[in-house]
N, C-alpha and C positions, 0 to 999 in steps of 0.2 A: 323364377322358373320361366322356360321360355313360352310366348304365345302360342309358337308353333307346336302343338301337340296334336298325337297321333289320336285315335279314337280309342275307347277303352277299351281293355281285352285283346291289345293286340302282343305282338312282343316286339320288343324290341328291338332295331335294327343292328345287327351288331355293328356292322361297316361303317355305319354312322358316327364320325369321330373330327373330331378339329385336328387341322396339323400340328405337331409338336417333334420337339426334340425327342429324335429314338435314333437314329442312324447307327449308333451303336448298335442296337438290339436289332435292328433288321441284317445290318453283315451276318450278325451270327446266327440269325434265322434262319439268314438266304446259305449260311455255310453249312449248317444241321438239317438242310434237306426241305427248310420249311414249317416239318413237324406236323404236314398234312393240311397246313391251312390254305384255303382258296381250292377246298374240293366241293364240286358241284355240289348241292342239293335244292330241290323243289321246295317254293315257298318263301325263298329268301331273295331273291331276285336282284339282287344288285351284285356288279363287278367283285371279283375276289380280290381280298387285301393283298393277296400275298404276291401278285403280279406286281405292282406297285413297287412295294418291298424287294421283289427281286431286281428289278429297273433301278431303281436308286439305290443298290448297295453293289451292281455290277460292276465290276473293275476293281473293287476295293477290299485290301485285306479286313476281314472286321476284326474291332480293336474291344477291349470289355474295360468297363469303367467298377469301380468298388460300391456297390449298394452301397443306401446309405441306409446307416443304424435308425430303428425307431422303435419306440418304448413299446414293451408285451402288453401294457394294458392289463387294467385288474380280473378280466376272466380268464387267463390262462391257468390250464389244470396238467401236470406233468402226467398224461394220461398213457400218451407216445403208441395208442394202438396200434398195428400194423394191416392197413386194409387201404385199398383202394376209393371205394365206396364207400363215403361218409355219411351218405344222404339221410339214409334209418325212415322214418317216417314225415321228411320233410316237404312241405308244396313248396311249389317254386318253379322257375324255369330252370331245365334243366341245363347244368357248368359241367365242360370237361376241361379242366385245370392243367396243363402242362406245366412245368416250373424245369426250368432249365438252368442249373447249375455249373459253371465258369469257374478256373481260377482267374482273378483279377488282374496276374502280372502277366499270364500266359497265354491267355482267350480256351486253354485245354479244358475238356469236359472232364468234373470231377465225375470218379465211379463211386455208388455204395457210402454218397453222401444222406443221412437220412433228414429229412424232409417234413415236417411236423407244421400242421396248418388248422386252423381255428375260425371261425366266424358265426355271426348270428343269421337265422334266418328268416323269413321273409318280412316278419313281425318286426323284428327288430331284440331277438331274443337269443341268446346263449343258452347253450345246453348246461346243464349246472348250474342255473342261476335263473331258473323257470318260476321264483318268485314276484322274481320282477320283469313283467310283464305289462305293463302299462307306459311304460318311458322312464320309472322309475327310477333312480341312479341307485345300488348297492354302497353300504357304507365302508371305506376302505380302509386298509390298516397303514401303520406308519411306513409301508412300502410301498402303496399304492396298489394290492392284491385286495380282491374281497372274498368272503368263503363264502364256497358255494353251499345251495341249500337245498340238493338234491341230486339222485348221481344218473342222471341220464349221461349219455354221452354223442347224441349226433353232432353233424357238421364237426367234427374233430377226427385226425386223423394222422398216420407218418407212413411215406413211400421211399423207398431207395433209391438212389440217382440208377440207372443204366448204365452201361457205356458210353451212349451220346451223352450224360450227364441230365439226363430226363425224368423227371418224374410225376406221373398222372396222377390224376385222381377224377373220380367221380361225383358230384355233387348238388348243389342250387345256386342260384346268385342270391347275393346275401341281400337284406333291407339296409336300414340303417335305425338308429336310434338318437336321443338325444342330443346335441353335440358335436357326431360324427358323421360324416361322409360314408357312403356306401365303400368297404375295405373288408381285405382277407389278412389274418395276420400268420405271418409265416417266423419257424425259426429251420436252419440249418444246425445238424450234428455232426460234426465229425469222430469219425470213432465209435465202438459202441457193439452191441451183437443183440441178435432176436434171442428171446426170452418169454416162450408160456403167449405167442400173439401180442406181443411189445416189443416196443427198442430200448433198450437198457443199455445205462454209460454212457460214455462218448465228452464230448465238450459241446456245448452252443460256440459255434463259431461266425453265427448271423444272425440276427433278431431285427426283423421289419415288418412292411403293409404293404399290402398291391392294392392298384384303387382301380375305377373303370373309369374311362371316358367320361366326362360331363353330359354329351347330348344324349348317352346311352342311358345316363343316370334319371333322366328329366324323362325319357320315354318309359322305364322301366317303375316309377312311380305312380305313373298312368296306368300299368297292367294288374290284372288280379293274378295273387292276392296282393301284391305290392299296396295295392290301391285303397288296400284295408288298413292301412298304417296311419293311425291317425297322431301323432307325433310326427311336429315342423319336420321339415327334412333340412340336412347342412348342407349343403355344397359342398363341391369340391375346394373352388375357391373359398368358404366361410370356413374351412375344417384348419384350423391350428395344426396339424399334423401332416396335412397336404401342401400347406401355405411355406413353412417352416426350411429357410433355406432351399425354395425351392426345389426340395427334396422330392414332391410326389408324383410331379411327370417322370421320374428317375425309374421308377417301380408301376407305371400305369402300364396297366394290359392292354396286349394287340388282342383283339376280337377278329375272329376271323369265322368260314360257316363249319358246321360238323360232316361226317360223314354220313352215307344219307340210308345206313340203317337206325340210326336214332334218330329220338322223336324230331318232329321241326322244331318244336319250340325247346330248341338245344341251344345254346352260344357254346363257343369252344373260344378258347383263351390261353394266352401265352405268354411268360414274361422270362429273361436272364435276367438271374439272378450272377452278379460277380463278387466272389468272397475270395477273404483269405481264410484256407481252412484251418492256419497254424492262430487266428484271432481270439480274441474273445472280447465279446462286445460293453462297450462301458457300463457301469452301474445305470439302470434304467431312470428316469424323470421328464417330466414335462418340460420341452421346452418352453424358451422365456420366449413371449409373444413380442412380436416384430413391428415398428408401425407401419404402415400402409394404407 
């Protein structure tokens, strides 16, 4: 963890981020209008990302790259509700999650792709799986799924692409737990129709993780309730799932400020996502660890 830490109770700076490989995902940023990042708000006081972002992607067709596959992980629950606002009863700093969906060969924005997203919050806790609450690991079956052991259902949720291939949601920034690195796990559907406030049918044609920034991770440990998480925390760099082919700068979110009728202690967050909607993603497993 770094020395340089903030004081407690603050939030966390979004802007705050090492440079890394995106230049892909800012063309198609800077070509989608932005998606409203680098709008004023009081409280957050540092330069907007998205000036940046549009400076180095000017001149340039943006091109999209094919996510990379990563395993659902044993709390996913086919629950597919259909709602914006995942949050239900949850603390936390407040996430407004854009997810922008791409064909891979084309950079065209998929329409009325659906959008199903998952993660724990601040504790380091899964809805459906409020037993374990301590750091505990859940005992998994021969698929690596565990059952859950109760039917709440926050921080879970499925949105529809738009026409710009966009789909919001409402939420918290998630903790992290044993293991893992602070991440949101997303699947894409193609296909499919609403059903009774669900998305019903379709194919998974995506199954991944978006992770945040390391320095935003190290700050956001610091804040309450973050700060209540007594379970080590992973790293990004420690997290077998981030490290893995270099796959997790692939899928890490641009943080950028909110708009400045929500609350300040909002982060707003963005990531292209590139699929092919005609895939389906390999049988899930752990990959084999790498030396390093």
């Amino acid at each position: 963890m770094s020395a340089h830490q903030p004081a407690e109770n603050t939030t966390p700076d979004p802007n705050s981020r090492p440079e890394r490989p995106g230049a892909t995902r800012r063309g198609v940023l800077a070509a989608f209008g932005g998606l409203g990042l680098g709008t004023a708000v009081a409280g957050f006081g540092t330069p907007a990302v998205a000036a940046a972002d549009r400076s180095e992607s000017a001149g340039l067709d943006p091109s999209c790259v094919l996510a990379p596959e990563q395993m659902e992980g044993p709390y996913y629950l086919d629950y597919r509700i259909l709602r914006r606002d995942i949050t239900e009863d949850r603390r936390g700093i407040g996430l407004l999650l854009d997810i922008v969906v791409v064909d891979a060969s084309s950079c065209a924005p998929l329409k009325d792709i659906a959008v199903d997203i998952w993660h724990c919050d601040a504790s380091g806790v899964y809805s459906s799986y409020t037993e374990y609450d301590n750091g505990e690991l859940p005992p998994l079956d021969e698929n690596g799924h565990a059952e859950p052991t109760d039917d709440t259902t926050w921080l879970r949720g499925v949105q529809l692409t738009d026409h710009r291939g966009v789909a919001n949601f409402r939420s918290v920034v998630p903790g992290w737990y044993r293991g893992r690195t602070v991440h949101i796990h997303v699947k894409t559907i193609t296909g499919g129709h609403r059903e009774d406030g669900t998305w019903e049918g379709g194919h998974t044609s995506h199954t991944g993780q978006l992770y945040f920034p390391a320095e935003f991770n190290e700050r956001l440990a610091r804040t309450h309730p973050y700060s209540d998480n007594t379970v080590p925390r992973t790293t990004n760099e420690q997290d077998l799932l981030y490290t893995t082919g270099e796959e997790g700068p692939m899928t890490q979110l641009d943080l950028g400020r909110t708009p400045p009728w929500y609350p300040r202690e909002t982060v707003r967050a963005t990531v292209v996502l590139g699929i092919d909607p005609a895939a389906t993603p390999p049988p899930e497993g752990l990959p084999e660890p790498t030396a390093r």
